[in-house]
PDB file of N, CA, C, O and CB in Angstrom:
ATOM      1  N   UNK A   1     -27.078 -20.430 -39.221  1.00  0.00           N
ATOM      2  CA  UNK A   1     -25.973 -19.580 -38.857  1.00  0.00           C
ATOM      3  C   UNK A   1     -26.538 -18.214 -38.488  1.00  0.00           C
ATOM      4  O   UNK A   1     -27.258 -17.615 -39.287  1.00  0.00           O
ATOM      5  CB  UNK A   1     -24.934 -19.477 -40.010  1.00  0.00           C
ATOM      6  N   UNK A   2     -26.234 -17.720 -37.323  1.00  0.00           N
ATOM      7  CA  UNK A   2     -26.565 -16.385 -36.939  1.00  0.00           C
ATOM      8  C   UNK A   2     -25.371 -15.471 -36.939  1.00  0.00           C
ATOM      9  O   UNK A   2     -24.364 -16.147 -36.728  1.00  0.00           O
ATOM     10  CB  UNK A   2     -27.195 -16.387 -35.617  1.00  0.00           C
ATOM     11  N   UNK A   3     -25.052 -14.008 -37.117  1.00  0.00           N
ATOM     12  CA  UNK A   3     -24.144 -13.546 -36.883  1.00  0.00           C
ATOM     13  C   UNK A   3     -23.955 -13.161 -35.527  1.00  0.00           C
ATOM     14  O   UNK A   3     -22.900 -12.557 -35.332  1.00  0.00           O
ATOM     15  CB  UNK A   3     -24.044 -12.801 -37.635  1.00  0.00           C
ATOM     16  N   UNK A   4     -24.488 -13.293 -34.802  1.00  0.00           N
ATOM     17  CA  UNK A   4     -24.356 -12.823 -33.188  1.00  0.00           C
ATOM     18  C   UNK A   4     -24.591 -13.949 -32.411  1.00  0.00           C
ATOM     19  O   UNK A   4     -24.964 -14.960 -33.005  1.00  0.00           O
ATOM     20  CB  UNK A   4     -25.424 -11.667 -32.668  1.00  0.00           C
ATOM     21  N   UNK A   5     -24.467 -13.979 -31.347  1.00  0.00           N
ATOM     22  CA  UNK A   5     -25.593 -14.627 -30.079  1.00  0.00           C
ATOM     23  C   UNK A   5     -26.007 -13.914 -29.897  1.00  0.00           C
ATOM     24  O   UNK A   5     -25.321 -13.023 -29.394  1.00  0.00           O
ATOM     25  CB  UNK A   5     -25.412 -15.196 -28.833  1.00  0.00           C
ATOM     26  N   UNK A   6     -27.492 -13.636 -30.129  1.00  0.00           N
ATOM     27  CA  UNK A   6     -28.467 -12.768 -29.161  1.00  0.00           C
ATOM     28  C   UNK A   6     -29.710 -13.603 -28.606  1.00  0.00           C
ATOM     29  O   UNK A   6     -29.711 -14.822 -28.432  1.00  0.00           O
ATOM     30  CB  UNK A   6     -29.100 -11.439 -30.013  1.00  0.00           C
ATOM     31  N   UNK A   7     -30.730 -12.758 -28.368  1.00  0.00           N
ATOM     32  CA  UNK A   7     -31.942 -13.365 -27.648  1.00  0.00           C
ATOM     33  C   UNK A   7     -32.608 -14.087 -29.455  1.00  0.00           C
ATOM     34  O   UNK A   7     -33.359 -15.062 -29.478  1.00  0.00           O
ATOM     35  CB  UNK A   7     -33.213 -11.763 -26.536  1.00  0.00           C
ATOM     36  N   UNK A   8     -32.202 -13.468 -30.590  1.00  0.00           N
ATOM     37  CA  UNK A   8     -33.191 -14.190 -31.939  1.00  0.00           C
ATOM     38  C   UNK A   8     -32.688 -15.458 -32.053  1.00  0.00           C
ATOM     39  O   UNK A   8     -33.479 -16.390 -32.200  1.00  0.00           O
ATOM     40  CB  UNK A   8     -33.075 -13.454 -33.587  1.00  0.00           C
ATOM     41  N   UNK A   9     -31.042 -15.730 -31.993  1.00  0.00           N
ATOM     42  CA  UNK A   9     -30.392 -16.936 -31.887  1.00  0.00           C
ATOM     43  C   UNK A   9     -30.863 -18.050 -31.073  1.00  0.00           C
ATOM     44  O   UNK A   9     -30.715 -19.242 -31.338  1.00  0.00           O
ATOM     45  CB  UNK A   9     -29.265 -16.681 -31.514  1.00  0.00           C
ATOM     46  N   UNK A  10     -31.578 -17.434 -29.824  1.00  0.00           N
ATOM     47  CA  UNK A  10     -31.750 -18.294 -28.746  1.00  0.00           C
ATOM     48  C   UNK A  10     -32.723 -18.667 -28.981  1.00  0.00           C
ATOM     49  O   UNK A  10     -32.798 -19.895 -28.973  1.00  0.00           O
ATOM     50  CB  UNK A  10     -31.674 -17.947 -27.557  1.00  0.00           C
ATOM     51  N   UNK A  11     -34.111 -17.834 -29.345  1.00  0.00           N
ATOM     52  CA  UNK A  11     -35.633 -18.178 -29.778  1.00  0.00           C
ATOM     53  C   UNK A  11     -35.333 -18.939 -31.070  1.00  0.00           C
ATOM     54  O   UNK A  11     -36.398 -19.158 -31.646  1.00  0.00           O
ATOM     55  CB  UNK A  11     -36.728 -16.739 -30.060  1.00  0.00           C
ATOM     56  N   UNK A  12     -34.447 -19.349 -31.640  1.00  0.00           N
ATOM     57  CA  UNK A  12     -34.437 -20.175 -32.747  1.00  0.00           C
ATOM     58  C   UNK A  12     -34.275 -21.376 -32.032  1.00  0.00           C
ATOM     59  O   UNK A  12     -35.079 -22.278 -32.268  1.00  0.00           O
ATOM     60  CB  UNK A  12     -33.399 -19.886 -33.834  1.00  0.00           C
ATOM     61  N   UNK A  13     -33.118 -21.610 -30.951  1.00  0.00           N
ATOM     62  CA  UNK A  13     -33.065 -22.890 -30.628  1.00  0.00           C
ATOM     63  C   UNK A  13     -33.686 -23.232 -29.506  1.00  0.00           C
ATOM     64  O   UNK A  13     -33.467 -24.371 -29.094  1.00  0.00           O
ATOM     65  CB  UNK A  13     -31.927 -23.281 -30.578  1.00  0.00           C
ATOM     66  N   UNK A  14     -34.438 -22.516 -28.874  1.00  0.00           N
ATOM     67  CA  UNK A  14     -36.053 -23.146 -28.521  1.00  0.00           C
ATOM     68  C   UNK A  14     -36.625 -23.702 -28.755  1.00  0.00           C
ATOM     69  O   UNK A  14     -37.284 -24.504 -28.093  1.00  0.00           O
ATOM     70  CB  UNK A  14     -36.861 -22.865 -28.506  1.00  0.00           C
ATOM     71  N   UNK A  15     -36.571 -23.341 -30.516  1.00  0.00           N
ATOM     72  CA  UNK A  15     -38.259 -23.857 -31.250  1.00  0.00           C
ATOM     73  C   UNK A  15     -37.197 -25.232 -31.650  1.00  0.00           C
ATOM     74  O   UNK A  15     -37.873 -25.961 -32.376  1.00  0.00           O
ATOM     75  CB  UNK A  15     -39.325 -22.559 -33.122  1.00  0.00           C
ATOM     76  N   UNK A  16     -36.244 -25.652 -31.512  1.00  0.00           N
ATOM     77  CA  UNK A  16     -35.563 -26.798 -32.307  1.00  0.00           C
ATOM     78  C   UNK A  16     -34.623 -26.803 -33.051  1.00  0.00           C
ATOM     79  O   UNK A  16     -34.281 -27.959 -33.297  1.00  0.00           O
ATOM     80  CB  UNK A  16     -36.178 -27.306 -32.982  1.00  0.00           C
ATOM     81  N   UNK A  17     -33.955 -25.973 -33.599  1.00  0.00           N
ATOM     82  CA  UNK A  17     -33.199 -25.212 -34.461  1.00  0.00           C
ATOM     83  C   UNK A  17     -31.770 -25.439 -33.871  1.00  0.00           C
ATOM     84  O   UNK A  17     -31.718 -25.097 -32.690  1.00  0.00           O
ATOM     85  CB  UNK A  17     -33.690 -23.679 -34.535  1.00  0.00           C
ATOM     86  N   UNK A  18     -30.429 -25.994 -34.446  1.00  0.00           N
ATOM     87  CA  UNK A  18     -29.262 -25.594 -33.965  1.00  0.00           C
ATOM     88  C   UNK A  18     -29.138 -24.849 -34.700  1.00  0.00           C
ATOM     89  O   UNK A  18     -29.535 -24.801 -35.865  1.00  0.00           O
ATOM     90  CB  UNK A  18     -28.285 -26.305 -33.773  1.00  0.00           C
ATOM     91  N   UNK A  19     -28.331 -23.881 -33.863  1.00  0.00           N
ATOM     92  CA  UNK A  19     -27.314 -22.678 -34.482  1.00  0.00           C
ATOM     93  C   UNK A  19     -26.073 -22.312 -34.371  1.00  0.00           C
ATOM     94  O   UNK A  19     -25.437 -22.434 -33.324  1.00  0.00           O
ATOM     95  CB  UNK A  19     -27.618 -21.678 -34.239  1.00  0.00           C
ATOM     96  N   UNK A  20     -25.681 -21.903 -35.280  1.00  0.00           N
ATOM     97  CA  UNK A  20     -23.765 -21.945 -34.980  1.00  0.00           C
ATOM     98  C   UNK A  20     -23.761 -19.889 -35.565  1.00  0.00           C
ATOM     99  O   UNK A  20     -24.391 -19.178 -36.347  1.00  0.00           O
ATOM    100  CB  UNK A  20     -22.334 -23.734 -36.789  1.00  0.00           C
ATOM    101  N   UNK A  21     -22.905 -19.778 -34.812  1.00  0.00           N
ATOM    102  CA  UNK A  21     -22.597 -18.348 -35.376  1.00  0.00           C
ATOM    103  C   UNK A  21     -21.325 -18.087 -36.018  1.00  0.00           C
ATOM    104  O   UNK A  21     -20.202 -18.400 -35.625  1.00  0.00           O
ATOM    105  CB  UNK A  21     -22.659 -17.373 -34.336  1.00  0.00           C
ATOM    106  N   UNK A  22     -21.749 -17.330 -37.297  1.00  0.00           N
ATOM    107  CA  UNK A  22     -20.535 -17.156 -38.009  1.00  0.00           C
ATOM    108  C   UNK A  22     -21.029 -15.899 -38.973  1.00  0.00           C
ATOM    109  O   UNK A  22     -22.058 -15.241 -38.820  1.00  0.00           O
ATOM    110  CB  UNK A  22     -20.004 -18.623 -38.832  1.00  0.00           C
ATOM    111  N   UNK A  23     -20.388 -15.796 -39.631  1.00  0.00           N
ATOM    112  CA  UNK A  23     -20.095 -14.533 -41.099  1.00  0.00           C
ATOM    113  C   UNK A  23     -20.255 -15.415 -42.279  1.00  0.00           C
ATOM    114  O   UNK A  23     -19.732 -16.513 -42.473  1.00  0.00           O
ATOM    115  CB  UNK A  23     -18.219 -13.676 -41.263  1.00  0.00           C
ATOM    116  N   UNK A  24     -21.076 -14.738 -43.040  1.00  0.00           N
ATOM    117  CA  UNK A  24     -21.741 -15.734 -43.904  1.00  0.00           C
ATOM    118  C   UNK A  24     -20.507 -14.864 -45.189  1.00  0.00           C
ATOM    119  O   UNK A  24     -20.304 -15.534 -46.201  1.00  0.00           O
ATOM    120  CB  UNK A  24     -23.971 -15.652 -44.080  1.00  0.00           C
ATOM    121  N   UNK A  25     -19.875 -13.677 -45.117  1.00  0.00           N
ATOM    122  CA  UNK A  25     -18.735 -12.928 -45.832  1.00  0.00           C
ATOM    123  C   UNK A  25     -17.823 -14.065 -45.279  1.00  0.00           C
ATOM    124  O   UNK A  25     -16.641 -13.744 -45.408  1.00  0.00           O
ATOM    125  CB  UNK A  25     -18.348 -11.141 -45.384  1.00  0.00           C
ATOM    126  N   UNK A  26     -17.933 -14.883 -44.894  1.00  0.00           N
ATOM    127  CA  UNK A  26     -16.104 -15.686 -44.508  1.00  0.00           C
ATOM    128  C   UNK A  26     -16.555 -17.181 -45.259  1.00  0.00           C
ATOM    129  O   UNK A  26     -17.317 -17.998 -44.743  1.00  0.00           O
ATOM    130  CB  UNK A  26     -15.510 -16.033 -42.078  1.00  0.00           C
ATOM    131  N   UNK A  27     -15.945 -17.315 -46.496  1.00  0.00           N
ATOM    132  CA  UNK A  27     -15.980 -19.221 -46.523  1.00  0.00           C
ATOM    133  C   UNK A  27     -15.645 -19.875 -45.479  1.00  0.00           C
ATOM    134  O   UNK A  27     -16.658 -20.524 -45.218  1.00  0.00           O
ATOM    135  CB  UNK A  27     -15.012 -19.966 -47.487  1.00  0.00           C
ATOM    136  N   UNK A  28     -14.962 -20.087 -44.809  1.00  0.00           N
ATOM    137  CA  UNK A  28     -13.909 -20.484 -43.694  1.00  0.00           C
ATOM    138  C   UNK A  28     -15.221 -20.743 -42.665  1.00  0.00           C
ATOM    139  O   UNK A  28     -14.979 -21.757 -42.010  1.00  0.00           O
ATOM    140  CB  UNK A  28     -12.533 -19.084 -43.153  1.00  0.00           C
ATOM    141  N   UNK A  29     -16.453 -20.201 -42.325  1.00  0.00           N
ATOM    142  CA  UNK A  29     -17.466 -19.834 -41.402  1.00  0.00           C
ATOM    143  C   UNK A  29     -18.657 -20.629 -42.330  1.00  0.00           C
ATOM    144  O   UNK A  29     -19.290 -21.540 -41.796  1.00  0.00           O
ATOM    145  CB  UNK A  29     -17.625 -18.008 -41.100  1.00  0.00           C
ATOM    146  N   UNK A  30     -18.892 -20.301 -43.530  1.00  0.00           N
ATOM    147  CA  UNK A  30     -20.240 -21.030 -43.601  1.00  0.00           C
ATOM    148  C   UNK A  30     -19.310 -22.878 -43.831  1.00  0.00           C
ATOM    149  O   UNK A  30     -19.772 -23.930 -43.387  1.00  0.00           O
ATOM    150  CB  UNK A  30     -21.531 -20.226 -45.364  1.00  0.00           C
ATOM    151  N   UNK A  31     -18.273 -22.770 -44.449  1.00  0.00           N
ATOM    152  CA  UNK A  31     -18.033 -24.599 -44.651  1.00  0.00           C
ATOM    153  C   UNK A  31     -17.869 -25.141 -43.596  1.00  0.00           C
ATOM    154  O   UNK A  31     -18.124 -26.346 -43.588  1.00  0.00           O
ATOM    155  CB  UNK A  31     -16.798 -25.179 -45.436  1.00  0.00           C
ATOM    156  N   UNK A  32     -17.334 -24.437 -42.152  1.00  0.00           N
ATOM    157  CA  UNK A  32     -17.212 -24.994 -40.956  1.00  0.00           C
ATOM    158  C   UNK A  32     -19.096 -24.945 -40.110  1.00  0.00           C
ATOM    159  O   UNK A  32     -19.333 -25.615 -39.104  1.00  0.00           O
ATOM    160  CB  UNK A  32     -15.815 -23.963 -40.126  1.00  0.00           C
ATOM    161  N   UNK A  33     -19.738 -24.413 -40.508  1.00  0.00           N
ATOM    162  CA  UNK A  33     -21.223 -24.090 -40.242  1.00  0.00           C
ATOM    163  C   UNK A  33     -22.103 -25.657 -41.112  1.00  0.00           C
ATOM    164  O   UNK A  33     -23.083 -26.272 -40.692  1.00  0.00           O
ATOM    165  CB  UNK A  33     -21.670 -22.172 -41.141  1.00  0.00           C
ATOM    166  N   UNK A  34     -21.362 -25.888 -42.285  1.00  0.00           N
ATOM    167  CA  UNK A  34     -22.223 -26.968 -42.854  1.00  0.00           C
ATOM    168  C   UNK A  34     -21.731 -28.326 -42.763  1.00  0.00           C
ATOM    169  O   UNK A  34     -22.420 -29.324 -42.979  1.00  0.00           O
ATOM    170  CB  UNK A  34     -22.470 -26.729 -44.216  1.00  0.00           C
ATOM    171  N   UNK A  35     -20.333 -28.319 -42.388  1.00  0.00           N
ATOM    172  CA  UNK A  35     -19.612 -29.938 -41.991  1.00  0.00           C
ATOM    173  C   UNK A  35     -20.526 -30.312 -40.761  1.00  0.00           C
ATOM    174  O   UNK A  35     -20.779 -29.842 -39.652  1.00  0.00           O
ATOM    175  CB  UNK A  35     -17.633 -29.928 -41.411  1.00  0.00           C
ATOM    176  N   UNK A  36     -21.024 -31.797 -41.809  1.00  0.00           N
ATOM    177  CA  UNK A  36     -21.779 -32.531 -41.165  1.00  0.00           C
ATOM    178  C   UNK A  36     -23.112 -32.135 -41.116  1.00  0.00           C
ATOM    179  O   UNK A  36     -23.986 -32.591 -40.379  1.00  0.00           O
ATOM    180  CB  UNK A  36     -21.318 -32.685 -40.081  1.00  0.00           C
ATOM    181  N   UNK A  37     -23.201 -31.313 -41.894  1.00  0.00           N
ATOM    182  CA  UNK A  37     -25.141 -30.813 -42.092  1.00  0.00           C
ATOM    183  C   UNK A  37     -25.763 -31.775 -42.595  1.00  0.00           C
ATOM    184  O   UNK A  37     -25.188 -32.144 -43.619  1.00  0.00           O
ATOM    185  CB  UNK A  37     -25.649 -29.511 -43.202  1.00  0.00           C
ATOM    186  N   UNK A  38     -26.752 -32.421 -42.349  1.00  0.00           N
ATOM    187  CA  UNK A  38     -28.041 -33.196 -43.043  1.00  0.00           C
ATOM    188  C   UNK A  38     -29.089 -32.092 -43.766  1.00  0.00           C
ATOM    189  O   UNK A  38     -29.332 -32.519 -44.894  1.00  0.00           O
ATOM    190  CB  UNK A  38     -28.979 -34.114 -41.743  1.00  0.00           C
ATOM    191  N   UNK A  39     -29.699 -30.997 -43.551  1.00  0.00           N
ATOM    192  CA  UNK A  39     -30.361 -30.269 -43.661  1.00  0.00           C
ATOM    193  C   UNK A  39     -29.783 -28.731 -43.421  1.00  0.00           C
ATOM    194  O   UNK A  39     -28.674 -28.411 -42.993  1.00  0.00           O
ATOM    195  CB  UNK A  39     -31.249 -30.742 -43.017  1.00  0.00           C
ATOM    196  N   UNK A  40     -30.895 -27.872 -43.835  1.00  0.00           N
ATOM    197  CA  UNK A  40     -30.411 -26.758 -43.729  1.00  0.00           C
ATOM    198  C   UNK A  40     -31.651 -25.598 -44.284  1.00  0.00           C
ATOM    199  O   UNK A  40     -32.249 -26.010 -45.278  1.00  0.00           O
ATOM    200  CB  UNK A  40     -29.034 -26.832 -44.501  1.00  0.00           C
ATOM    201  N   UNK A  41     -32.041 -24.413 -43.844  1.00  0.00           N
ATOM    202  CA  UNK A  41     -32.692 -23.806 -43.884  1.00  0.00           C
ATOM    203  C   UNK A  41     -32.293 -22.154 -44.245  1.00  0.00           C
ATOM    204  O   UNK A  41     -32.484 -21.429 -43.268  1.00  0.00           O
ATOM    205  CB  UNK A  41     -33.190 -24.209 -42.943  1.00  0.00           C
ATOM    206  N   UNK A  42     -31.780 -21.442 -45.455  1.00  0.00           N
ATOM    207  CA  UNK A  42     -31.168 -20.324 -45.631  1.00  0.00           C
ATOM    208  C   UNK A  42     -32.527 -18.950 -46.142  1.00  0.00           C
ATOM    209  O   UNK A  42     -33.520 -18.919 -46.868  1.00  0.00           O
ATOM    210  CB  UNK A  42     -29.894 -20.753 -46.830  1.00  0.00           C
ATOM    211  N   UNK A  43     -31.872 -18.108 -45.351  1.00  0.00           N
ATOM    212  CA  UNK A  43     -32.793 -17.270 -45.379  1.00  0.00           C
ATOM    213  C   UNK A  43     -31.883 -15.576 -44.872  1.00  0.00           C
ATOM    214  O   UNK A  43     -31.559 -15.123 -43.775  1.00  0.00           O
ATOM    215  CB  UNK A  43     -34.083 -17.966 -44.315  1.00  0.00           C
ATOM    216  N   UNK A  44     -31.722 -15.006 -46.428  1.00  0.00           N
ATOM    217  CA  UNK A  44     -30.583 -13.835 -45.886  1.00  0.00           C
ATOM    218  C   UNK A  44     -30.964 -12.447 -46.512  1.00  0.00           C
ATOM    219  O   UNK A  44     -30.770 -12.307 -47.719  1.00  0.00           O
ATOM    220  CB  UNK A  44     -28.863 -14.215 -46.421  1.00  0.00           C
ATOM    221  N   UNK A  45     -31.597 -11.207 -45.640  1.00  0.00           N
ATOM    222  CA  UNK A  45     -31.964 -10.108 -45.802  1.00  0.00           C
ATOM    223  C   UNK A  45     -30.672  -9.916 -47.042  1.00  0.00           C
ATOM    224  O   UNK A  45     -29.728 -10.687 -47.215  1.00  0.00           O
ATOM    225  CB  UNK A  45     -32.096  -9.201 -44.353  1.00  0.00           C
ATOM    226  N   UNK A  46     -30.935  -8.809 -47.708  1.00  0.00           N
ATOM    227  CA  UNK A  46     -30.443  -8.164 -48.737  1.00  0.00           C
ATOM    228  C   UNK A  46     -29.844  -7.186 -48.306  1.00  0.00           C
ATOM    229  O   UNK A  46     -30.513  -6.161 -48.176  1.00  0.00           O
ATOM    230  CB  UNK A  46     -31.236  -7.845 -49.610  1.00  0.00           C
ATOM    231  N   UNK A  47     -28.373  -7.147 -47.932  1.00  0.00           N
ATOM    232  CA  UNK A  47     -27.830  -5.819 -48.069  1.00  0.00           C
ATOM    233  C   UNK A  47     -26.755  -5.405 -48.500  1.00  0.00           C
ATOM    234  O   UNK A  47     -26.357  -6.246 -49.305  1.00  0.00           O
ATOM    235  CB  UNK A  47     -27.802  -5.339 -47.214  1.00  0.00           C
ATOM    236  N   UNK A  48     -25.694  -4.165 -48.385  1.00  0.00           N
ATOM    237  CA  UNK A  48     -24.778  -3.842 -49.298  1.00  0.00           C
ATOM    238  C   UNK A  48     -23.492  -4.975 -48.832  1.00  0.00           C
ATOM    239  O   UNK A  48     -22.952  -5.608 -49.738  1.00  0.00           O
ATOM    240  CB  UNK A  48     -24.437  -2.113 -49.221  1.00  0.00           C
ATOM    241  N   UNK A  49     -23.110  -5.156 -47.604  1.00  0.00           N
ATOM    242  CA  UNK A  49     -22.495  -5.755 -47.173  1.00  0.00           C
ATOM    243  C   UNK A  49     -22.224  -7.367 -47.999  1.00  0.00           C
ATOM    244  O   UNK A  49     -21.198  -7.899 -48.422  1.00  0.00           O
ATOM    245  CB  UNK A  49     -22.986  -5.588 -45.999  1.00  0.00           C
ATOM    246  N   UNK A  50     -23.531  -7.757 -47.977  1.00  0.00           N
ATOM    247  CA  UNK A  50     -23.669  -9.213 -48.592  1.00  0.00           C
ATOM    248  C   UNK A  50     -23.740  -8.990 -50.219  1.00  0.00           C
ATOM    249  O   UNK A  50     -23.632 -10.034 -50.863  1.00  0.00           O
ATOM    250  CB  UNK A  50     -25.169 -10.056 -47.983  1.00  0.00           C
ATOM    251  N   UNK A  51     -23.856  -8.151 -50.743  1.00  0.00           N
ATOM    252  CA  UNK A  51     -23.783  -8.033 -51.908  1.00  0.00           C
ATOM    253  C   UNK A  51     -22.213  -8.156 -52.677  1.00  0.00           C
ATOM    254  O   UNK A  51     -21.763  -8.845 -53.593  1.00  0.00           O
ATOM    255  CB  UNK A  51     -24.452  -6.866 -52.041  1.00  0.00           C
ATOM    256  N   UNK A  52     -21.606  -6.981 -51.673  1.00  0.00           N
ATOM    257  CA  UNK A  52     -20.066  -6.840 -52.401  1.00  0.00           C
ATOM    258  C   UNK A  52     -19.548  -7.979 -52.202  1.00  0.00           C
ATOM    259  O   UNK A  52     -18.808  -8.473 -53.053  1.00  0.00           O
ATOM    260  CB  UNK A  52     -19.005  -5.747 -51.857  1.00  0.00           C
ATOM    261  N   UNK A  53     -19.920  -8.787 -50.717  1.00  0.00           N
ATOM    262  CA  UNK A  53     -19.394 -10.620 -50.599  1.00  0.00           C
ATOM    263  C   UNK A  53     -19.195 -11.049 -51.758  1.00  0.00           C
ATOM    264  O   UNK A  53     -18.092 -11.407 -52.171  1.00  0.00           O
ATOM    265  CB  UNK A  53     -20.470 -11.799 -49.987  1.00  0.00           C
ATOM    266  N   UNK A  54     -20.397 -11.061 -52.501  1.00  0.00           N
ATOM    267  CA  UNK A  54     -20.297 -11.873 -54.327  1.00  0.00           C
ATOM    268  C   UNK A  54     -19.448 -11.277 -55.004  1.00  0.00           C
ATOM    269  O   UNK A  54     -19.050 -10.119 -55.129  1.00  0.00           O
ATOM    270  CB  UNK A  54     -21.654 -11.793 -55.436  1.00  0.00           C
ATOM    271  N   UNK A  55     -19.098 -12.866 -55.685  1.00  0.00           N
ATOM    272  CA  UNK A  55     -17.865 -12.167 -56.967  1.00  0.00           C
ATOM    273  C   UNK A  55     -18.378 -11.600 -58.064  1.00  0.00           C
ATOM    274  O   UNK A  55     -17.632 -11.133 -58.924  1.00  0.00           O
ATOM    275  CB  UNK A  55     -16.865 -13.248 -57.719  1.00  0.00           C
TER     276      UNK A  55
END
């Protein structure tokens, strides 16, 4: 899951990678991001934004 389309989104699915874009702050976005996932690869900078997300 990327939050944008940009050019990093795109160099991901170059190398093989699908990507779906969404808000990782929205349930609604990551459960529609993982229906139908086999795999999955998470990897999420630390910031205030994603912090207050948590309950």
């Amino acid at each position: 899951m990327a939050h944008r389309e940009d050019e990093r989104a795109e160099a991901l699915r170059t190398m093989g990678a699908e990507v779906v874009v969404g808000d990782l702050t929205r349930a609604v976005d990551v459960a529609d991001a993982l229906a139908g996932c086999g795999r999955m690869y998470f990897g999420m900078g630390v910031s205030a934004q994603y912090l207050e997300a948590v309950p």
